[in-house]
Chimera marker file (.cmm) of the C-alpha trace (Angstrom):
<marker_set name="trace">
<marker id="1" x="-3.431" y="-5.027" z="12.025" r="1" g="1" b="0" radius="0.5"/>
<marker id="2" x="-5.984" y="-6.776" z="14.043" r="1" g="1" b="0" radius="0.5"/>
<marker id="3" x="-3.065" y="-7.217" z="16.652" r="1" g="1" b="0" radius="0.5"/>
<marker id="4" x="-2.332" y="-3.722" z="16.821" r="1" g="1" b="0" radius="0.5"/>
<marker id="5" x="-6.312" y="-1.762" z="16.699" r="1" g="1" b="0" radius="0.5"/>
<marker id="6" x="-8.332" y="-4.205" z="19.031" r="1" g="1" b="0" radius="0.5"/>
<marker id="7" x="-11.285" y="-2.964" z="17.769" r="1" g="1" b="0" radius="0.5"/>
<marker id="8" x="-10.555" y="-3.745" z="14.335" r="1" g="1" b="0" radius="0.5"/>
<marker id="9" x="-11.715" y="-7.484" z="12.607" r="1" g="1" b="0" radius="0.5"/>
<marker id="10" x="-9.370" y="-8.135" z="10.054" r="1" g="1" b="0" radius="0.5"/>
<marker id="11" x="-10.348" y="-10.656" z="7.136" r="1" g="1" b="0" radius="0.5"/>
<marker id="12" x="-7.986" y="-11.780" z="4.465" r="1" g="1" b="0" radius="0.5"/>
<marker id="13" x="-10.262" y="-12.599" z="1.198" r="1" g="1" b="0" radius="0.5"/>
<marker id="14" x="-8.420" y="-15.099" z="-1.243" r="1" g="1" b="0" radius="0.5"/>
<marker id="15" x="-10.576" y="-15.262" z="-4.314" r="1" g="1" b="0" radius="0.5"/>
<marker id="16" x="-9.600" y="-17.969" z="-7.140" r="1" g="1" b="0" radius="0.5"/>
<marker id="17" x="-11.448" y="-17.154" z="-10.861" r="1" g="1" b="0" radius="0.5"/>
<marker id="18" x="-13.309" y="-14.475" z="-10.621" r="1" g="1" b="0" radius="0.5"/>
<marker id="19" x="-14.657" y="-12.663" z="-13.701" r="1" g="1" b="0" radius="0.5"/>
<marker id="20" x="-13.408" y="-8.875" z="-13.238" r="1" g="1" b="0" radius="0.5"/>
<marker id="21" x="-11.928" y="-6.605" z="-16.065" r="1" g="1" b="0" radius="0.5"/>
<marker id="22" x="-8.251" y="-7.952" z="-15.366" r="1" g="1" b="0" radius="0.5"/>
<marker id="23" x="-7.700" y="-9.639" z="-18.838" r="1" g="1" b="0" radius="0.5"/>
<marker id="24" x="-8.692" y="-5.925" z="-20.221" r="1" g="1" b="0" radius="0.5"/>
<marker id="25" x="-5.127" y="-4.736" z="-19.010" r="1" g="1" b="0" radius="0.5"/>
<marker id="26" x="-3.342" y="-8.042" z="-20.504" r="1" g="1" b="0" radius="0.5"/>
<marker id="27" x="-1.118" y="-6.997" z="-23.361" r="1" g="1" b="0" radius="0.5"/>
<marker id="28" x="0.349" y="-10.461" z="-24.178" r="1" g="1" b="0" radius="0.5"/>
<marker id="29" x="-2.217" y="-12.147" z="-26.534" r="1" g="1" b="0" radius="0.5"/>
<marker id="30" x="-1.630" y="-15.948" z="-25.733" r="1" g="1" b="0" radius="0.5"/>
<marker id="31" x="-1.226" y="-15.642" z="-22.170" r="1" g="1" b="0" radius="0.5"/>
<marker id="32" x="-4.866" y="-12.868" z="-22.432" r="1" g="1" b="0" radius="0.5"/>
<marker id="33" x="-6.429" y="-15.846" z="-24.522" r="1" g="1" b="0" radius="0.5"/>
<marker id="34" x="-5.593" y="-18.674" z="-22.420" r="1" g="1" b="0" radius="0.5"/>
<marker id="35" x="-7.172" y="-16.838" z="-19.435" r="1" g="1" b="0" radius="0.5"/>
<marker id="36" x="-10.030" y="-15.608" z="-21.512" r="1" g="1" b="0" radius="0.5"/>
<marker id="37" x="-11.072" y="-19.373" z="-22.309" r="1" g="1" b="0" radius="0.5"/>
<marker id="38" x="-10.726" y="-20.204" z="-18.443" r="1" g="1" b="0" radius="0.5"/>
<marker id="39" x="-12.635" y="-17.540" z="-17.017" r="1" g="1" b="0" radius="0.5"/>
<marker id="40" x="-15.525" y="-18.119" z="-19.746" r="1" g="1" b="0" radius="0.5"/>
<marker id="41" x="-15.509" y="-21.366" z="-18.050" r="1" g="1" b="0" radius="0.5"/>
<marker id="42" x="-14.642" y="-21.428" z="-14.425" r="1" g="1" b="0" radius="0.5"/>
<marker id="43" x="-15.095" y="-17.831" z="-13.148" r="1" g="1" b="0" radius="0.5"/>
<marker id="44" x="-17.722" y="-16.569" z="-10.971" r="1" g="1" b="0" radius="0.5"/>
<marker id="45" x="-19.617" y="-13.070" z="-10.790" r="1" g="1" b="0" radius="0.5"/>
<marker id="46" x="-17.553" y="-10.511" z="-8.892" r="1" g="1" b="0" radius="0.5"/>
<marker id="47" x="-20.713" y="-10.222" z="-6.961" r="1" g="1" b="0" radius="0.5"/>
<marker id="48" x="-20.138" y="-13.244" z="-5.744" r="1" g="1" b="0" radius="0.5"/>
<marker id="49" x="-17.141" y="-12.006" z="-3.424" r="1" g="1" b="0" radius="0.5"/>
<marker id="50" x="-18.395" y="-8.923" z="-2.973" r="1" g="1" b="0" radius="0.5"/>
<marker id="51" x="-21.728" y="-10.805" z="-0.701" r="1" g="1" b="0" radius="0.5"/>
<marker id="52" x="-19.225" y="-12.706" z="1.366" r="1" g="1" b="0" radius="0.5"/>
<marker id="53" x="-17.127" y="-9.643" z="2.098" r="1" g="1" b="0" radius="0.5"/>
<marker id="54" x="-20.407" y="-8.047" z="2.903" r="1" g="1" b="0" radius="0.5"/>
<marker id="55" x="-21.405" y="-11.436" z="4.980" r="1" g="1" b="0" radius="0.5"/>
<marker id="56" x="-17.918" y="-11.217" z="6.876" r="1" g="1" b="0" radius="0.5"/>
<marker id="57" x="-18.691" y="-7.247" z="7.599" r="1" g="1" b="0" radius="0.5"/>
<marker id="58" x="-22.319" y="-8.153" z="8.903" r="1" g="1" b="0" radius="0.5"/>
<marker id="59" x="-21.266" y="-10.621" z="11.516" r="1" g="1" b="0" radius="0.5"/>
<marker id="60" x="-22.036" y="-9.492" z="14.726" r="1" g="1" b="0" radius="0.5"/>
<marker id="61" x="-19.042" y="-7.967" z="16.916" r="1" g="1" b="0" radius="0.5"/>
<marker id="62" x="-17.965" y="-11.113" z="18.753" r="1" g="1" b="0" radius="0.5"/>
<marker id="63" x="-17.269" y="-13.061" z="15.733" r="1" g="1" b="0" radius="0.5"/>
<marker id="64" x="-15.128" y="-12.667" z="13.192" r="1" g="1" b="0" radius="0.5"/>
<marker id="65" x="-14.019" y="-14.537" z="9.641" r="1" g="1" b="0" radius="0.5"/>
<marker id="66" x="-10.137" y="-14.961" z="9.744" r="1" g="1" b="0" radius="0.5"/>
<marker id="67" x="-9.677" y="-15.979" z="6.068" r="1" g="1" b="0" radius="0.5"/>
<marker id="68" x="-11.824" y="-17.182" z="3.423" r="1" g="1" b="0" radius="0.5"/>
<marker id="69" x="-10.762" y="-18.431" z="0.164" r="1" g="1" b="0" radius="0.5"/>
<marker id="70" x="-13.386" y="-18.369" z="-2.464" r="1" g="1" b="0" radius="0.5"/>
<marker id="71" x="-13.315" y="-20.331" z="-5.568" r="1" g="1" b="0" radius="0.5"/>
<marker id="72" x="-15.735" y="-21.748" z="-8.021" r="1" g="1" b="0" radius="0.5"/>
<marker id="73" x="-16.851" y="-25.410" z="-7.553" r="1" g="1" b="0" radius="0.5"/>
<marker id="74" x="-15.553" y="-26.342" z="-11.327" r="1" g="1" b="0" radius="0.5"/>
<marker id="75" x="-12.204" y="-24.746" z="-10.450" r="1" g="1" b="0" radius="0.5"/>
<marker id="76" x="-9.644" y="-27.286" z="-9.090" r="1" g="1" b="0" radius="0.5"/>
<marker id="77" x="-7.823" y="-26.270" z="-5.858" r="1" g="1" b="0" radius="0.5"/>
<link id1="1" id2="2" r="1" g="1" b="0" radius="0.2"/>
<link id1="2" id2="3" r="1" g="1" b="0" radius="0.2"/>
<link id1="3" id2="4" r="1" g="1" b="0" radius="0.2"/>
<link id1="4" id2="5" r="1" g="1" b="0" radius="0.2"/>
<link id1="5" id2="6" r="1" g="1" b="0" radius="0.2"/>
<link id1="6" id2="7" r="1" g="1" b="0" radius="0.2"/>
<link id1="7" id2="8" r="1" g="1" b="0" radius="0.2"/>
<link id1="8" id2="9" r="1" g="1" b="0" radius="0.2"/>
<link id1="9" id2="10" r="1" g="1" b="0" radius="0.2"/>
<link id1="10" id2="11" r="1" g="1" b="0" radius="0.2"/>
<link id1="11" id2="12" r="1" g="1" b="0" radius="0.2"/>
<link id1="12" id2="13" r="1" g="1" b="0" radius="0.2"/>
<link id1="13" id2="14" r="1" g="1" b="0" radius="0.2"/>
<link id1="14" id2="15" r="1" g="1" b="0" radius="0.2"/>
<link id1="15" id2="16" r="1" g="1" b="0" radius="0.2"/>
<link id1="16" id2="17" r="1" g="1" b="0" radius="0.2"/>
<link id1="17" id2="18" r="1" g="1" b="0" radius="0.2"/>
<link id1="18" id2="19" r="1" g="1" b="0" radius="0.2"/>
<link id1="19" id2="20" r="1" g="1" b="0" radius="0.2"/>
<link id1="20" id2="21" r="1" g="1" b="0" radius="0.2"/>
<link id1="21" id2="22" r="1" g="1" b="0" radius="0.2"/>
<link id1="22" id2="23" r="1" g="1" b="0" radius="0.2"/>
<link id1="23" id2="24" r="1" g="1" b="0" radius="0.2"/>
<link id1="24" id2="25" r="1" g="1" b="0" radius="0.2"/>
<link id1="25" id2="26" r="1" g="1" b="0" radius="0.2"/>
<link id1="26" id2="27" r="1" g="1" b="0" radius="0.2"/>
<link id1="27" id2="28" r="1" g="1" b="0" radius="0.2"/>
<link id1="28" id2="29" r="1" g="1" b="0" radius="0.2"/>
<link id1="29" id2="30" r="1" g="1" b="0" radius="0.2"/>
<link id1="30" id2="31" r="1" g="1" b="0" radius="0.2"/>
<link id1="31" id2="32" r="1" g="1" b="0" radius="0.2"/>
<link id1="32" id2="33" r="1" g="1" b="0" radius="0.2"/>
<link id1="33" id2="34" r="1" g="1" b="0" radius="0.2"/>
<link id1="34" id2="35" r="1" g="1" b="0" radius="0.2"/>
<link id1="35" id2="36" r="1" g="1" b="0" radius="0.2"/>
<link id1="36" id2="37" r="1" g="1" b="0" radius="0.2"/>
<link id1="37" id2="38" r="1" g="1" b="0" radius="0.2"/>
<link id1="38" id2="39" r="1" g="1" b="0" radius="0.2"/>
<link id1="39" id2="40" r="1" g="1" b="0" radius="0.2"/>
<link id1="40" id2="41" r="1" g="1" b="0" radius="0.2"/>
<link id1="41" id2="42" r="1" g="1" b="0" radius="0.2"/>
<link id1="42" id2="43" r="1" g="1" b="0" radius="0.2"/>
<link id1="43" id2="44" r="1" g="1" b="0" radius="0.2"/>
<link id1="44" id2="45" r="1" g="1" b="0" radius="0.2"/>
<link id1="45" id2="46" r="1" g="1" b="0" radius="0.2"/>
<link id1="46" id2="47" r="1" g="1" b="0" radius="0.2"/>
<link id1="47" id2="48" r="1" g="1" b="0" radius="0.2"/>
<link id1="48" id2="49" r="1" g="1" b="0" radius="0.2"/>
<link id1="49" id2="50" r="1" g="1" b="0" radius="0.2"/>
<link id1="50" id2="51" r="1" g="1" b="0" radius="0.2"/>
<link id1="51" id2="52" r="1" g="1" b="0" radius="0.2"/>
<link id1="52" id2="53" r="1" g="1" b="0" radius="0.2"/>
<link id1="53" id2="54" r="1" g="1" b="0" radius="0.2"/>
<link id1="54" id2="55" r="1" g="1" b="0" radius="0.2"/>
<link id1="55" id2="56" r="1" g="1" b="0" radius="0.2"/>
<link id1="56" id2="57" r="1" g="1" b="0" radius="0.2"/>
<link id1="57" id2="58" r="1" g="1" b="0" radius="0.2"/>
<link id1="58" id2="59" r="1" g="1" b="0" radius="0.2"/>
<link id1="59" id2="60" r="1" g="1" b="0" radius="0.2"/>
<link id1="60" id2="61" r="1" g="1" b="0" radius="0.2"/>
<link id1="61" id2="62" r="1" g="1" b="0" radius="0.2"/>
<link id1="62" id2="63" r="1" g="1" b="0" radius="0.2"/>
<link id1="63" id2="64" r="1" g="1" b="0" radius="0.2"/>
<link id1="64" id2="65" r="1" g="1" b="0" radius="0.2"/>
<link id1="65" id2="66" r="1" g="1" b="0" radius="0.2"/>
<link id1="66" id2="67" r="1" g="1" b="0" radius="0.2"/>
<link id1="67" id2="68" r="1" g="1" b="0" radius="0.2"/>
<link id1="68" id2="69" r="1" g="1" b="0" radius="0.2"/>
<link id1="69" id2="70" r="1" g="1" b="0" radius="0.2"/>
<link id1="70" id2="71" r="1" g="1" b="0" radius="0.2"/>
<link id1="71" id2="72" r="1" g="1" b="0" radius="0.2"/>
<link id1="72" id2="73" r="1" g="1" b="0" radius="0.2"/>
<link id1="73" id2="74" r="1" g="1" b="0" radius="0.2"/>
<link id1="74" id2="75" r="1" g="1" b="0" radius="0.2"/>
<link id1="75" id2="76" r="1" g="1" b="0" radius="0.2"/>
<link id1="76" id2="77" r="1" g="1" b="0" radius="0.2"/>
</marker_set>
């Protein structure tokens, strides 16, 4: 996209746990209460990625952010 509008900054957000209403949707109830215990203990606010999308929108013109992958610090890579 950012090849084809030039006036376009194009930012690909990779988020690791991040506690949203997902598991809600989840009908299988090991698999919904395996993920339940790990994002009760590694997930971050959705807030979270919402500021650095909002930090990535704010930079000024000339600069852009390519990719960013954000994860909590207790959440192995």
């Amino acid at each position: 996209m950012a090849q084809d509008l030039s006036n376009v900054r194009v930012t690909i957000v990779s988020p690791g746990a991040i506690n949203t209403e997902l598991l809600e949707s989840v009908t299988d109830n090991d698999f919904k209460n395996n993920f339940e215990d790990f994002y009760e203990n590694f997930g971050i606010p959705a807030e979270r990625v919402a500021l650095t999308i909002k930090q990535a929108i704010d930079l000024p013109d000339d600069a852009a952010w390519n990719e960013v992958i954000i994860r909590p610090t207790k959440q192995v890579m």
